[in-house]
C-alpha positions as MATLAB code, in Angstrom:
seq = 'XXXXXXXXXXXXXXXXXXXXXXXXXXXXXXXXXXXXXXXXXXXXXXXXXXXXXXXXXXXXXXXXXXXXXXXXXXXXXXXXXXXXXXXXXXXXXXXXXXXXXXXXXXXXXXXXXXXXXXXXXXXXXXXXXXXXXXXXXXXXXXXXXXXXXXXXXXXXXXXXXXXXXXXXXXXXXXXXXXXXXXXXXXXXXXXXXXXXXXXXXXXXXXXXXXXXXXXXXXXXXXXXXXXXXXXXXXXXXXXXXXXXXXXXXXXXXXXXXXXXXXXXXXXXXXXXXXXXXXXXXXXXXXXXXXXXXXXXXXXXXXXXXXXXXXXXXXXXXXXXXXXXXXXXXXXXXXXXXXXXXXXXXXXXXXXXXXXXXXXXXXXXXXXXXXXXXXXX';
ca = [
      79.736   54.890   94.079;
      83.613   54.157   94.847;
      85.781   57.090   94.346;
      89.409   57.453   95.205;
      92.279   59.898   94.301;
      95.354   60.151   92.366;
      98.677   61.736   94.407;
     101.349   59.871   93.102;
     103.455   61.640   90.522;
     101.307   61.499   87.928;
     101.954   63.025   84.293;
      99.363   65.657   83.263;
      98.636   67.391   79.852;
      96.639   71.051   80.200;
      95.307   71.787   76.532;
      94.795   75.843   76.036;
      94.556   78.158   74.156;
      97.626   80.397   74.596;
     100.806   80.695   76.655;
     102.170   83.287   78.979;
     104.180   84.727   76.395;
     101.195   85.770   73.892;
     100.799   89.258   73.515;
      96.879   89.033   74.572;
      97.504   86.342   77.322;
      95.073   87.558   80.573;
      94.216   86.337   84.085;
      93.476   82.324   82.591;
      96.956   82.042   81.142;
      98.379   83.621   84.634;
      95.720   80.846   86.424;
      97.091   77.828   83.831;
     100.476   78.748   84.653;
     100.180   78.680   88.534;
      98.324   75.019   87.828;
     101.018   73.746   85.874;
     103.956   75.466   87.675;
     102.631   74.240   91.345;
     101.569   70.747   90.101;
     105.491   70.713   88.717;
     106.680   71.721   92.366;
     104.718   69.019   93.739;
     106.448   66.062   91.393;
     104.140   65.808   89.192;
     105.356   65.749   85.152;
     103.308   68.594   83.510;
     103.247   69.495   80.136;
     101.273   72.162   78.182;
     100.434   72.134   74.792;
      99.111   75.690   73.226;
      99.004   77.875   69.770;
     102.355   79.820   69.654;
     104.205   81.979   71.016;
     105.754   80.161   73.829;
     108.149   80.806   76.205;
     110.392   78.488   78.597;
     108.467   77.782   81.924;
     108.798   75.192   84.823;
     106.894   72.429   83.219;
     107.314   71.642   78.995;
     105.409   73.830   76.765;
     104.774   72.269   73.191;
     103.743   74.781   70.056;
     100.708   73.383   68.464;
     100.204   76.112   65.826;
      98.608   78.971   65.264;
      95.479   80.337   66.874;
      92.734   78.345   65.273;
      94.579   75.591   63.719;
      95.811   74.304   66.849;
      92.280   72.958   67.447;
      92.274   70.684   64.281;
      95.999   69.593   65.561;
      95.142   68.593   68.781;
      93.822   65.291   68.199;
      96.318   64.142   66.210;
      99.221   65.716   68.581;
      97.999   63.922   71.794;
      97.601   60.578   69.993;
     101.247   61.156   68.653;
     103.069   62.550   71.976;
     100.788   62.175   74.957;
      98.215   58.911   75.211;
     100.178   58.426   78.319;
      99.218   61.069   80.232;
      97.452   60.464   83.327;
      95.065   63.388   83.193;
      94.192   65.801   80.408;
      92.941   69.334   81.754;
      90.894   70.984   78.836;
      90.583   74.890   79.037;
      87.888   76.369   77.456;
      88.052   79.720   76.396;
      85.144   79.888   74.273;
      85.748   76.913   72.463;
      87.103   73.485   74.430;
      89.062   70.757   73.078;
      86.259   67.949   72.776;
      89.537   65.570   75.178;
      86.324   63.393   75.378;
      86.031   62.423   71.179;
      89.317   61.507   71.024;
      90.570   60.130   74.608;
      88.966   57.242   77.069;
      91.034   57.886   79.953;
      90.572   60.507   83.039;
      89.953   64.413   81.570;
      88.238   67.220   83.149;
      87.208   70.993   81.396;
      88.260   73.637   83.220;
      85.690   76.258   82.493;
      86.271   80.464   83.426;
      83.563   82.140   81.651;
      81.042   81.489   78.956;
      81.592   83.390   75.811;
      77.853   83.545   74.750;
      77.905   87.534   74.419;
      81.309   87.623   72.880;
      81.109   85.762   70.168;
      79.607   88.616   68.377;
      82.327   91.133   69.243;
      85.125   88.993   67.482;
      83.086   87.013   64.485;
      80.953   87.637   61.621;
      77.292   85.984   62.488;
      78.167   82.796   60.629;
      81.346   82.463   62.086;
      79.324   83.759   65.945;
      76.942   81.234   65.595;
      79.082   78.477   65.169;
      81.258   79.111   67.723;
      78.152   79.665   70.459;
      76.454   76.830   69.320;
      79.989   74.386   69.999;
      80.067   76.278   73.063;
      76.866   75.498   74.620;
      75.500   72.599   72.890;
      78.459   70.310   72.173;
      81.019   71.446   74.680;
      78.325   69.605   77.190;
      77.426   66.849   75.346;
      80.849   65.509   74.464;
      81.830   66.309   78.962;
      78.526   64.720   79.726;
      80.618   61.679   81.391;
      83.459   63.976   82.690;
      83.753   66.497   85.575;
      84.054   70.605   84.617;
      85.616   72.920   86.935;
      84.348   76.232   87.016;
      86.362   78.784   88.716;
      83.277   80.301   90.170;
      79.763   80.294   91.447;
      78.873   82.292   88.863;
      80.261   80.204   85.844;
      79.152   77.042   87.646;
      75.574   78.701   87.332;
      76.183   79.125   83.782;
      77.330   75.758   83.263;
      74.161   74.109   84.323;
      72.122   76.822   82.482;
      73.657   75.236   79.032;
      72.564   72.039   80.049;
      75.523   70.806   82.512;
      74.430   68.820   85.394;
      75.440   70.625   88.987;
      76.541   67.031   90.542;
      79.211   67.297   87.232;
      80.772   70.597   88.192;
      83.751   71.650   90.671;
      83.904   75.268   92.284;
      87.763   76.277   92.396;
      88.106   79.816   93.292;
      91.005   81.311   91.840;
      94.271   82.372   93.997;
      96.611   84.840   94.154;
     100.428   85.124   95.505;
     100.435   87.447   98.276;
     103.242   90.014   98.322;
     105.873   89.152  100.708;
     104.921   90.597  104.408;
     107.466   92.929  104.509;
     107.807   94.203  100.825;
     108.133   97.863  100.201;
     105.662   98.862   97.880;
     104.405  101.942   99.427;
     101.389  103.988  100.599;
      98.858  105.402   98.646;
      99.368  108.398   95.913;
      98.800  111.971   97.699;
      96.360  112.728   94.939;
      93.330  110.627   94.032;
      94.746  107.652   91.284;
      92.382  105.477   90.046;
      93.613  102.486   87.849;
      92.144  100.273   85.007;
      94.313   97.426   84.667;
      94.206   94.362   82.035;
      94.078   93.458   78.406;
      92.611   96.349   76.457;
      90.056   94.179   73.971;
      86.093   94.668   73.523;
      84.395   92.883   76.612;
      86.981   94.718   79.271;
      84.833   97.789   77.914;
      87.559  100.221   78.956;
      86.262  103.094   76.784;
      83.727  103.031   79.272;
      85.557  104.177   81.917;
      87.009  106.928   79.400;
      83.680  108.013   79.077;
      82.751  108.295   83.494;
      86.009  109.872   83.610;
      84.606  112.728   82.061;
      81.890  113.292   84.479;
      84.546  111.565   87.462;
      87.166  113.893   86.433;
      85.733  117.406   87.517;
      84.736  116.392   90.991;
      87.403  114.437   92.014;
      90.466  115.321   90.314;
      92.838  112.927   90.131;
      94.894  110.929   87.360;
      93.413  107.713   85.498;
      96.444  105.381   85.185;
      94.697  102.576   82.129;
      97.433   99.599   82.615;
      97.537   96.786   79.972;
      98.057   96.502   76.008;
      95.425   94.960   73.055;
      94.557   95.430   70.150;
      92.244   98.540   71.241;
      94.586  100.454   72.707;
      95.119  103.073   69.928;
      91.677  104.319   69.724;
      91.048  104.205   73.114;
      94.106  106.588   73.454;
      92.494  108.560   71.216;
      89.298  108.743   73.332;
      91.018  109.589   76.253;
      90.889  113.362   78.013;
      93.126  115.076   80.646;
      94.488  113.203   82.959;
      94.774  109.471   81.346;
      97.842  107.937   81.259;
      98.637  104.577   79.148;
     101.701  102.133   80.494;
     101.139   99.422   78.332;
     101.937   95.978   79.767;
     103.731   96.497   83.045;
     105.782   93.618   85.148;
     104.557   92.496   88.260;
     106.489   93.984   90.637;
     105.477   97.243   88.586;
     101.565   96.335   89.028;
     101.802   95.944   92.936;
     103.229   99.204   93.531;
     100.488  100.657   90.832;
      97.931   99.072   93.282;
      99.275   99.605   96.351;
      98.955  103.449   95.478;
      95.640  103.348   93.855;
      92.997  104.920   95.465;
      90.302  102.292   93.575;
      90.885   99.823   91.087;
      88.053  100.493   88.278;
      87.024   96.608   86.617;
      84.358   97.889   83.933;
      84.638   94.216   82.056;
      81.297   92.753   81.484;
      81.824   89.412   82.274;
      84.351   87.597   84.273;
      85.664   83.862   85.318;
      86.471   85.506   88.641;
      88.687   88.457   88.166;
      92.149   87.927   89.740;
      92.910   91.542   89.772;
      89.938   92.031   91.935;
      91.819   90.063   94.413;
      95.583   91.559   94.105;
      93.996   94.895   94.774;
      92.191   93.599   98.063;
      95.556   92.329   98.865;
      96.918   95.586   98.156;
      93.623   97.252  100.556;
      92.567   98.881   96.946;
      89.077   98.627   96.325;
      86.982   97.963   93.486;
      83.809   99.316   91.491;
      82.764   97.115   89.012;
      79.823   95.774   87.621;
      77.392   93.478   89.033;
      78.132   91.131   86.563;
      79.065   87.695   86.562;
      82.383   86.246   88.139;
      83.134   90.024   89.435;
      79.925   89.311   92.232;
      82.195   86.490   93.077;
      85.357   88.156   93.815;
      84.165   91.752   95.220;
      82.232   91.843   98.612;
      79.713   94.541   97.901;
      79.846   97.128  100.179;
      82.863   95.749  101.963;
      85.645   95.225   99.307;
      84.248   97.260   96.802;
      81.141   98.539   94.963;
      78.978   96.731   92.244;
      77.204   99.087   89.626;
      73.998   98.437   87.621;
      74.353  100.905   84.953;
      76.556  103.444   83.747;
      75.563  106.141   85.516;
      75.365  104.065   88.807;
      79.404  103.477   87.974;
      80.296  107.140   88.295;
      78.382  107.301   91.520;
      80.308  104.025   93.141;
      83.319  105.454   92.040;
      82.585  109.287   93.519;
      81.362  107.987   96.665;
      84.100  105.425   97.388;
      86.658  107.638   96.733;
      85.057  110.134   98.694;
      84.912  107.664  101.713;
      88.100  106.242  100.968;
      89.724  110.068  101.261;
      88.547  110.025  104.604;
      89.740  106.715  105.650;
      92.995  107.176  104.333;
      93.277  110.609  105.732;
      92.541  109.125  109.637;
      94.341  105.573  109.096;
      91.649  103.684  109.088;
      92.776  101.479  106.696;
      93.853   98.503  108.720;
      96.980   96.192  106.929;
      94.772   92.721  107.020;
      93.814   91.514  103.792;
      90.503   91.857  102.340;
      87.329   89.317  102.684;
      88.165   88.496   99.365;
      91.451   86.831   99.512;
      90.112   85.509  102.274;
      88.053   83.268  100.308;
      90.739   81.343   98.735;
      92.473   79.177  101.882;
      94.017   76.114  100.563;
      96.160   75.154   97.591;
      94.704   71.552   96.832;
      92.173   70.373   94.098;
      90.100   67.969   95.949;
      86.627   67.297   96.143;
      84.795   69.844   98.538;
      81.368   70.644  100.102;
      78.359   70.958   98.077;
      76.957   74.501   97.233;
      74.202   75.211   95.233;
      73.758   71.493   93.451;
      77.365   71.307   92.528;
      81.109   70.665   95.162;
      82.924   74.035   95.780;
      86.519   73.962   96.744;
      88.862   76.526   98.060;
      92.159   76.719   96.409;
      94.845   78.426   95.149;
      97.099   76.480   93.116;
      96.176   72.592   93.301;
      98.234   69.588   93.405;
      96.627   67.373   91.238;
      93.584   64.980   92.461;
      91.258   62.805   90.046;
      88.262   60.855   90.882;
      88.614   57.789   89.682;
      85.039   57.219   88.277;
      85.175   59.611   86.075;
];
């Protein structure tokens, strides 16, 4: 089959759901806006159309409406502004696009996590089933022709498990910007700080790390630093005991020196695309206890970058034990100043097709200059 690749200038389109500058924008709007920003840097002409708010950016950013009703828009927005477009990068969260139904030319879903338990936690059941079933019945029937790229092993294993073929689907781990080599952000607090960092909605489950930090609390001491804003965050203030602190949303700069002095970064979420977080703490040397869940056993190295958990009570154990042994570490300098394993993992900053893993291509990448196979 004759494939070639697209790297001249090319004009691209990424269709999402929100825009940096939404309140409840996460890791996939920080991951579409390193796409779009480093495909811009590299010539190409990128454009983003998304439900409102907006903000300015290095590549256009078009309002499509509000948070639903930009889906019914789409169709009738790209056949207005953009049937030029050389490619068309669908993200689904949750719900995709359906680029396919309405456009003939080169498209690809970019895929972070399936939303099959969520759908419950936001809907009524009527509502819940509707959205699964578009999810994991039509989503793959309408990209049966086109590639998906799944930002892990772990999604691309859910992919195919709804019915996606693995020869259809494109492992590109996410990336992270390094802090600069010499940047002062600091050493680690005196005192034991844990941190719990990222939007404060149902599936990041951070009540349940309210909960082990009442059984955490009176054999480590410590402070719990919880950094991030939703729509949860007043009752889970009011769940919270001694020693909890709330920031709110914090600016970057203001996150690396949080993680540079944490002791552990706690990632209770239970399911993830990948989990960039995971990966600015490694390259912090802040490890993680999480969940053995999916996306998060892509981006922590059990027993090496972190701990994965099975249950609750398992959870307060990881995190006793690591701090315990991180105490010590810290306390003899054993703590070297290499990166983690885990931003290892991520080497290049080009999409192109890669080696095959597990019936479907992985590729290592950070933020991609654009490449589409022609065939599809």
């Amino acid at each position: 089959m004759a494939m070639g690749l697209v790297m001249r200038p090319s004009r691209i389109l990424f269709l999402a759901w929100r825009d940096l500058a939404n309140p409840l924008a996460g890791g996939s709007e920080v991951l579409i806006d390193r796409l779009a920003a480093g495909s811009a840097e590299r010539g190409h002409e990128v454009s983003l159309l998304c439900a409102g708010p907006t903000g300015p950016r290095k590549y256009d950013v078009y309002d499509n409406g509000g948070r639903y009703t930009q889906y019914v828009r789409a169709p009738a927005t790209y056949l207005r502004r953009f049937q030029n477009v050389d490619l068309v990068v669908d993200v689904a969260n949750g719900l995709s696009f359906f680029v396919p139904l309405f456009r003939h030319k080169p498209a690809i879903c970019l895929v972070n996590h399936l939303h099959t338990d969520q759908w419950e936690q936001w809907f009524a059941p009527p509502l819940a089933t509707l959205g699964r079933t578009l999810e994991r019945r039509t989503m793959p029937w309408a990209y049966r022709r086109r590639l998906f790229i799944a930002v892990s092993a772990s999604t691309a294993s859910d992919l195919q498990g709804i019915g996606v073929s693995g020869d259809s689907i494109r492992i590109v781990p996410n990336g992270i910007d390094l802090p600069a080599e010499h940047a002062d952000i600091g050493g680690k607090a005196a005192e034991p700080l844990f941190v719990c960092l990222g939007r404060l909605v149902p599936h990041k489950r951070v009540a349940l790390v309210l909960e082990a930090w009442e059984q955490v609390r009176p054999r480590l001491g410590g402070r719990l630093v919880i950094a991030g804003d939703g729509p949860q965050r007043a009752a889970l203030e009011r769940m919270a005991g001694p020693g909890v602190t709330f920031t709110g949303h914090i600016s970057e700069n203001d996150k690396q020196l949080l993680l540079a002095r944490a002791w552990l970064l706690l990632h209770p979420a239970m399911v993830e695309g990948w989990g960039l977080v995971v990966l600015e703490a490694a390259a912090a040397r802040t490890p993680t206890v999480g969940f053995d869940v999916a996306g998060l056993r892509d981006s922590v190295v059990h027993g090496q970058t972190g701990l994965l958990a099975t249950s609750q009570e398992d959870f307060v154990e990881a995190w006793c034990s690591l701090t315990q042994n991180s105490a010590r570490a810290y306390t003899h300098g054993l703590i070297g100043t290499d990166t983690s394993d885990a931003v290892q993992l991520v080497a290049q900053c080009r999409l192109l097709p890669g080696r095959c893993r597990g019936g479907h291509r992985e590729t290592a990448v950070a933020s991609p200059a654009v490449a589409v196979e022609l065939d599809r």
